[in-house]
C-alpha positions in Angstrom: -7.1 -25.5 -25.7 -6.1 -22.0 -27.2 -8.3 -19.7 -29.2 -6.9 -19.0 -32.7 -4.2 -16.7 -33.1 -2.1 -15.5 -35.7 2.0 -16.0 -35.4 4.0 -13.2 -35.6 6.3 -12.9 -38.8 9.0 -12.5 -36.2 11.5 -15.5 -35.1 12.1 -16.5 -32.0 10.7 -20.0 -32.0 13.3 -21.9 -34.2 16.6 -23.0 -33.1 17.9 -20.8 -35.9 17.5 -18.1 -33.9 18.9 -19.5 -30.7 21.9 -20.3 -32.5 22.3 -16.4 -32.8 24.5 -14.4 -30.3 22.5 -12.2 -28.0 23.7 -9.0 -29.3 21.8 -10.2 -32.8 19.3 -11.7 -31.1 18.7 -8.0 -29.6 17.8 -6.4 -32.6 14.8 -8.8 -32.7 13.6 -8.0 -29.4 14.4 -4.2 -29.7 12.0 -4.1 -32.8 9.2 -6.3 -30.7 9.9 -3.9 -27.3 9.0 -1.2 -30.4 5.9 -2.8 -32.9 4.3 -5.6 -31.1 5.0 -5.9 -27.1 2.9 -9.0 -26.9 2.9 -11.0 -29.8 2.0 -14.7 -30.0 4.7 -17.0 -31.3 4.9 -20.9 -32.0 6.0 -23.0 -29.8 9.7 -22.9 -29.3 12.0 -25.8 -31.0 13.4 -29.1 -29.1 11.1 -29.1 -26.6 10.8 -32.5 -24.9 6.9 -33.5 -25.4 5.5 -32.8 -28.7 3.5 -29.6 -29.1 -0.1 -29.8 -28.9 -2.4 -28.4 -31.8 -2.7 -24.4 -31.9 -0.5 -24.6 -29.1 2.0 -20.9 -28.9 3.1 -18.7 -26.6 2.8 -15.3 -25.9 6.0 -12.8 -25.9 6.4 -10.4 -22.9 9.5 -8.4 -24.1 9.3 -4.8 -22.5 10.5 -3.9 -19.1 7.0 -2.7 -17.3 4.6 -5.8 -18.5 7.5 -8.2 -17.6 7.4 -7.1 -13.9 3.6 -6.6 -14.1 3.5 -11.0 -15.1 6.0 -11.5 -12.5 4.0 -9.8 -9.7 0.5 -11.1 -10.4 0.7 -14.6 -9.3 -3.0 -14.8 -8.8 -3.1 -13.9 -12.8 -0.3 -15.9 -14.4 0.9 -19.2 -12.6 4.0 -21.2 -12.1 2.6 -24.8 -11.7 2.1 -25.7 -15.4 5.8 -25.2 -16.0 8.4 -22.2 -16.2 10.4 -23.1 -19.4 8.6 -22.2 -23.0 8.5 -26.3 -23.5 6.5 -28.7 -22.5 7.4 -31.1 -19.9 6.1 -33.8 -18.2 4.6 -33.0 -14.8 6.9 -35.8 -13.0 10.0 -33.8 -14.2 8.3 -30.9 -13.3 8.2 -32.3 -9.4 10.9 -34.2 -9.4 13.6 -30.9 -10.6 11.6 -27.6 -10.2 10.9 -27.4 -6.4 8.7 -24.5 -5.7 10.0 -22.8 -8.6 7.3 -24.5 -10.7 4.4 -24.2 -8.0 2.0 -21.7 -6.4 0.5 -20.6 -3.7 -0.1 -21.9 -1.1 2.1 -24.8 -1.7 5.1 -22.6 -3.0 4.7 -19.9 -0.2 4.8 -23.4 2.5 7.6 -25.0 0.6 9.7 -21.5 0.3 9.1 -20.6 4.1 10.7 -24.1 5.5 13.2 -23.5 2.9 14.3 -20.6 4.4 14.0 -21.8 7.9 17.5 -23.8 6.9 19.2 -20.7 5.6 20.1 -19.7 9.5 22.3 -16.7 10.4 24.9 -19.1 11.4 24.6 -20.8 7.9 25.0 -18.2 6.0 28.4 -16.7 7.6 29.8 -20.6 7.2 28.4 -20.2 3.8 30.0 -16.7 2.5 33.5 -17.9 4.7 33.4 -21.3 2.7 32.4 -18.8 -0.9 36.3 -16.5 0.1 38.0 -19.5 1.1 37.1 -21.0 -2.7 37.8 -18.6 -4.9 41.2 -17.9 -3.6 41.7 -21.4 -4.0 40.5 -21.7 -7.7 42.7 -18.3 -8.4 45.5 -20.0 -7.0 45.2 -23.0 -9.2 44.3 -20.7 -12.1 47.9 -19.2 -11.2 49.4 -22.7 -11.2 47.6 -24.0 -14.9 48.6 -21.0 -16.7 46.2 -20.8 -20.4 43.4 -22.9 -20.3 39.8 -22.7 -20.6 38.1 -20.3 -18.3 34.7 -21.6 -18.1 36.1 -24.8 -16.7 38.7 -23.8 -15.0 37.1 -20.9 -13.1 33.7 -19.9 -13.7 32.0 -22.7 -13.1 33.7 -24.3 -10.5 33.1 -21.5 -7.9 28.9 -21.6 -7.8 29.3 -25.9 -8.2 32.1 -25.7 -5.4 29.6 -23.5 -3.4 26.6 -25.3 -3.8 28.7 -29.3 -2.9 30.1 -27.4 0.2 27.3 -26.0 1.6 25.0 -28.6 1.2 27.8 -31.3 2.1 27.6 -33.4 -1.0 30.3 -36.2 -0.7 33.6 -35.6 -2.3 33.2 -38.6 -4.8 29.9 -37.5 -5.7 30.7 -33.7 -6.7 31.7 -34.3 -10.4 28.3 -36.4 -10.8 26.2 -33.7 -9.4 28.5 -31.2 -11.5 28.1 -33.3 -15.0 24.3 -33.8 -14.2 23.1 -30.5 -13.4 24.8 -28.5 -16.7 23.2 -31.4 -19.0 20.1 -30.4 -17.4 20.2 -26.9 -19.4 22.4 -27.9 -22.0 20.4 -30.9 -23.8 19.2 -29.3 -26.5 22.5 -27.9 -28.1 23.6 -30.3 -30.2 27.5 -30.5 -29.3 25.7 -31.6 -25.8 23.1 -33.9 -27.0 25.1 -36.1 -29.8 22.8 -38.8 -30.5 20.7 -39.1 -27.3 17.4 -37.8 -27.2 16.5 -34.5 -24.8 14.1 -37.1 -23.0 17.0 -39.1 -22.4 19.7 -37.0 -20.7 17.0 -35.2 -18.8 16.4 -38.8 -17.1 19.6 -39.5 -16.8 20.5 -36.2 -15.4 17.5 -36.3 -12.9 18.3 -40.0 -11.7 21.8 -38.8 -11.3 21.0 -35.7 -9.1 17.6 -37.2 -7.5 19.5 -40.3 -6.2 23.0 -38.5 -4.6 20.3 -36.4 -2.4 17.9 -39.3 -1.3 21.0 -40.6 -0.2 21.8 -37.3 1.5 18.7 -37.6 3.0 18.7 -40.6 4.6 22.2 -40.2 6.0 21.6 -36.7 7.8 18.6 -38.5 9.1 20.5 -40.6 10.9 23.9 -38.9 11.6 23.2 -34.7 11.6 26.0 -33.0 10.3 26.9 -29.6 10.1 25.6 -28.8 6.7 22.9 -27.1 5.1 21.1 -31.1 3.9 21.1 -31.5 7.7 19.3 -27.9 8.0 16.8 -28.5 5.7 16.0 -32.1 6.8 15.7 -30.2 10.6 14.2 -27.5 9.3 10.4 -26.8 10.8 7.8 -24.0 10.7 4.9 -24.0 12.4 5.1 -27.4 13.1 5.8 -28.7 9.4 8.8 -30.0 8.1 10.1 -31.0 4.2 9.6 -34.5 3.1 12.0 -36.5 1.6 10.8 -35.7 -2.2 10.6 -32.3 -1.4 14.4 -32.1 -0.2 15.5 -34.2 -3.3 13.2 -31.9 -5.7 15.2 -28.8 -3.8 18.0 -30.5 -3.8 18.0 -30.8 -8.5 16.7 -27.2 -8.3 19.8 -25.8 -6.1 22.2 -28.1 -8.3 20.6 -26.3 -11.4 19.6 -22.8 -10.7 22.7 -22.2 -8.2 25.1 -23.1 -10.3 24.2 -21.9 -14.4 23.2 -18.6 -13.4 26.5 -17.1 -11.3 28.4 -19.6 -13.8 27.5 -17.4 -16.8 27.6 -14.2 -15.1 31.5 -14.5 -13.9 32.2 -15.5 -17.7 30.0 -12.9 -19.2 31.4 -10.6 -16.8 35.1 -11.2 -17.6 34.3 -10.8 -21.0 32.9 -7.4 -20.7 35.6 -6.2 -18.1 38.3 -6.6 -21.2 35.9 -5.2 -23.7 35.4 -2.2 -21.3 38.7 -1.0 -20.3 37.5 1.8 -18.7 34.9 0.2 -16.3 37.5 -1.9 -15.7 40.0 0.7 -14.8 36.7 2.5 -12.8 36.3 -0.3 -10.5 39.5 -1.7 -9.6 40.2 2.8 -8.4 37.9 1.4 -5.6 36.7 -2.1 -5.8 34.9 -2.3 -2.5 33.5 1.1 -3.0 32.0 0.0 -6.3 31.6 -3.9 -6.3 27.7 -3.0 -5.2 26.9 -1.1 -8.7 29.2 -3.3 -10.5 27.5 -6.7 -9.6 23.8 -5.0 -10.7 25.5 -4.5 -13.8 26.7 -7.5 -14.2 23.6 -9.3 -14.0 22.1 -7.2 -16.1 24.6 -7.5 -19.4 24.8 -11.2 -18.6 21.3 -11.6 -18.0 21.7 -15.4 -17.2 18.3 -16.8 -17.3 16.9 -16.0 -20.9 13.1 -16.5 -20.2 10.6 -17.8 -17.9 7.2 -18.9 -19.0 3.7 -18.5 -16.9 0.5 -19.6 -17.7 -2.8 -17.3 -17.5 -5.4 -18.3 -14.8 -7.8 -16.6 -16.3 -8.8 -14.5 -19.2 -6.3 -11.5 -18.8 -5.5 -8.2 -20.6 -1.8 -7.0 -21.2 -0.9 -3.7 -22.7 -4.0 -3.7 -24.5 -3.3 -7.6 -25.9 -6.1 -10.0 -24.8 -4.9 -13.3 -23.6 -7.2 -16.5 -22.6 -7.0 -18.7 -20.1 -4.4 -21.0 -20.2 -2.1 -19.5 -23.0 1.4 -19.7 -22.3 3.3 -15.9 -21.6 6.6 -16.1 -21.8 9.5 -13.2 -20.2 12.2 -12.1 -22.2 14.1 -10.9 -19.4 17.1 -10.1 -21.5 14.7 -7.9 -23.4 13.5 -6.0 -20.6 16.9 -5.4 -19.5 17.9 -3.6 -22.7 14.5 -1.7 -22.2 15.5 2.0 -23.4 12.5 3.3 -21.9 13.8 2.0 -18.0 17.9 2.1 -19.2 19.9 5.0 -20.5 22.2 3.6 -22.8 21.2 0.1 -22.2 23.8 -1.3 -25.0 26.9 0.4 -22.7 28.3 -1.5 -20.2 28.2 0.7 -17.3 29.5 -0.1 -13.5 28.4 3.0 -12.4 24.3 3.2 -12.9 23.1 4.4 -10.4 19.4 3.3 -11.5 19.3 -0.2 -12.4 16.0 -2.1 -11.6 17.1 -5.2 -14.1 14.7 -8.2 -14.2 18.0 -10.7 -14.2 16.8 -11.9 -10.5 13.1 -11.8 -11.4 10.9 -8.9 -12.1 9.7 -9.8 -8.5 6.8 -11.1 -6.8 7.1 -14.2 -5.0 9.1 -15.8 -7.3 12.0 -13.3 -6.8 15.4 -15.5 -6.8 16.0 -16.5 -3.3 19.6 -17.2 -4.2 20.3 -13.7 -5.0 22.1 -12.7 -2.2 24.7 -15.8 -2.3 25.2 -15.5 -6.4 26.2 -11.7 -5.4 28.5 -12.9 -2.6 30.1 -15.6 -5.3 30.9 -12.7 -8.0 32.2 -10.1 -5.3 34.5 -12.8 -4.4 35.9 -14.3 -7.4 36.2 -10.4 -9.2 38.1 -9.4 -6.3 40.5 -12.5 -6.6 40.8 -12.0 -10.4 41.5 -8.2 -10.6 43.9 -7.9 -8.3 46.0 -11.5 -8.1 45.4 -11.7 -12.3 45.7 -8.5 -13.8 47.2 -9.8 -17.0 44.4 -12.2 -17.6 43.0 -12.2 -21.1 40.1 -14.0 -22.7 39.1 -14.8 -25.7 35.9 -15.2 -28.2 33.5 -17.0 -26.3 31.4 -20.3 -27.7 28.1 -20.3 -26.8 25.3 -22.4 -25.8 22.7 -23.1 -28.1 19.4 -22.9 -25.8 16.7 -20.7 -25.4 16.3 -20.9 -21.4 20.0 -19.9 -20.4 22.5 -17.4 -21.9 25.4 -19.4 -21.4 28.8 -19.7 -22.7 30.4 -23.2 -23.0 34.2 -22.4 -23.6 36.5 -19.4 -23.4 39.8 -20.1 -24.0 42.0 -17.5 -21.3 45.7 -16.5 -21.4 47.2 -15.8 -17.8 
């Protein structure tokens, strides 16, 4: 297993802690970033398998070490798992994709991937994205007060996501429902009296059998969708098999909707807090929408942390870790790094140096949605700010996990 280590006298294993707002849960990482860079923690509360004896993680909080993990594959692998828990290997094939591999499986699996994202497809794609967020503006219009997350934020990256991959109408809210309990199971206004176990099978049966279905049926009528591009989709002679589609299929239900759902909501939130940089970018939205979506990410900083496991005995900012130890990126930390970000507290449209980690510190797990996520919040801000300049929010509730900095209600006056 794990040689011996001491835990840190610093929390941020328990759920206690989780249960915290990121701006508190800052001033825990701010003091790490400062005393103890890489500090070895227990393992982190609700996980779904049982943690095993002297199992722990390490901490990767500052900005520099975080991209230095993200870019040495070779040192610190995806394929044992990417969250700080424990899962079972089946859930980690049947949901992850390549996002829980390594090369050169991942670098075979991303490449065909791609292969589907044609030029074609992507202007059908970021047409589909405009054509959306009009739409849910114009119903936002026609509700009047109601609850943002629900009525706006997340329906744009779930609409997206349905559209483009041509998920049948009567199947959209399933694939909706399923792909948010996948994140949200261990918050206990989510979970009730189910067990995390539970609602992740249920949430993976749910997703895994609406694209096997997919599959089958683009098999034998091709339509013009992006299920029918990646079931066509060949390099150098090799194509996707039917569980790799499906396990593509739960990871672009997950990943492509939680992240650009919490950044619009974060986002909004900020905008009213920050008059100014609200005032800044509307003098010239198009002008500024570039800067202003790296700063989004950044403040929202969706994802919380990824984990990786060393491949070998490995040395980190002077901290000694073994082979197979868990490391674990905090990328919210790194992006509040006052070594890399002046001001990094400010919410500030205009940086015009802003390396964040909120994509990935890079390497070859670097988000490959990035691109349509960016297209999604360009769309939707330009929609809100100028169709609903009266719109106010209010406090935000948030989601009690420690993989995803998400907000699950926030109540909005138009």
């Amino acid at each position: 297993m794990t040689t011996a280590h001491t835990y840190s006298s610093i929390d941020i294993s328990s759920a206690s802690f989780w249960a915290t707002t990121a701006v508190e849960r800052e001033k825990t990482f701010k003091i790490l970033r400062e005393r103890d860079p890489i500090s070895w923690h227990p393992p982190a509360a609700g996980g779904i398998l049982p943690a095993e004896d002297g199992d722990g993680f390490w901490a990767v909080v500052r900005h520099e070490d975080i991209r230095y993990v993200s870019n040495k594959s070779e040192l610190f692998c995806s394929g044992r798992g990417v969250q700080m828990e424990n899962f079972p290997q089946e859930v980690l094939e049947a949901t992850q994709s390549f996002l829980a591999m390594d090369a050169p499986r991942h670098t075979k699996l991303r490449r065909l991937v791609s292969a589907a994202f044609t030029p074609r497809r992507v202007a059908t794609i970021e047409q589909q994205i405009r054509s959306q967020a009009a739409r849910i503006v114009d119903e936002l219009l026609e509700t009047g007060d109601c609850d943002f997350v629900h009525q706006v934020s997340m329906r744009l990256p779930m609409w997206t996501i349905c559209e483009m991959v041509g998920v049948p109408q009567d199947k959209r809210f399933l694939v909706a429902d399923a792909a948010d309990q996948m994140v949200s199971y261990a918050d206990p206004d989510v979970r009730g009296d189910r067990e995390p176990i539970q609602i992740m099978g249920e949430s993976i049966f749910a997703l895994a059998s609406t694209a096997v279905e997919m599959v089958r049926a683009r098999r034998e009528d091709p339509q013009d969708d992006l299920m029918t591009s990646l079931v066509q989709a060949e390099v150098d002679g090799e194509t996707l098999t039917d569980d790799e589609i499906t396990a593509f299929f739960c990871l672009l239900a997950v990943a492509g909707n939680d992240t650009t759902r919490n950044t619009i909501t974060h986002s909004v939130k900020a905008l009213q807090d920050f008059p100014e940089q609200r005032q800044w970018l509307v003098e010239d939205f198009d002008g500024r929408i570039g800067s202003a979506i790296e700063e989004f990410v950044r403040w929202a900083s969706p994802v919380v942390a990824f984990r990786r496991t060393a491949t070998q005995d490995v040395e980190i900012a002077g901290q000694r870790i073994a082979a197979g130890e868990k490391v674990v990126m905090f990328y919210p930390s790194g992006n509040r790094d006052a070594v890399v970000f002046e001001n990094p507290d400010e919410f500030d449209l205009s940086r015009t140096f802003n390396p964040h980690l909120a994509f990935g510190g890079g390497g070859p797990h670097f988000c490959m949605g990035n691109m349509l996520a960016k297209t999604q919040l360009r769309a939707i801000f330009k929609e809100l700010l100028f169709r609903v300049p009266d719109l106010r929010v209010g406090e935000p509730e948030y989601l009690l996990s420690s993989f995803v900095h998400a907000v699950k209600r926030l109540p909005c006056t138009v």
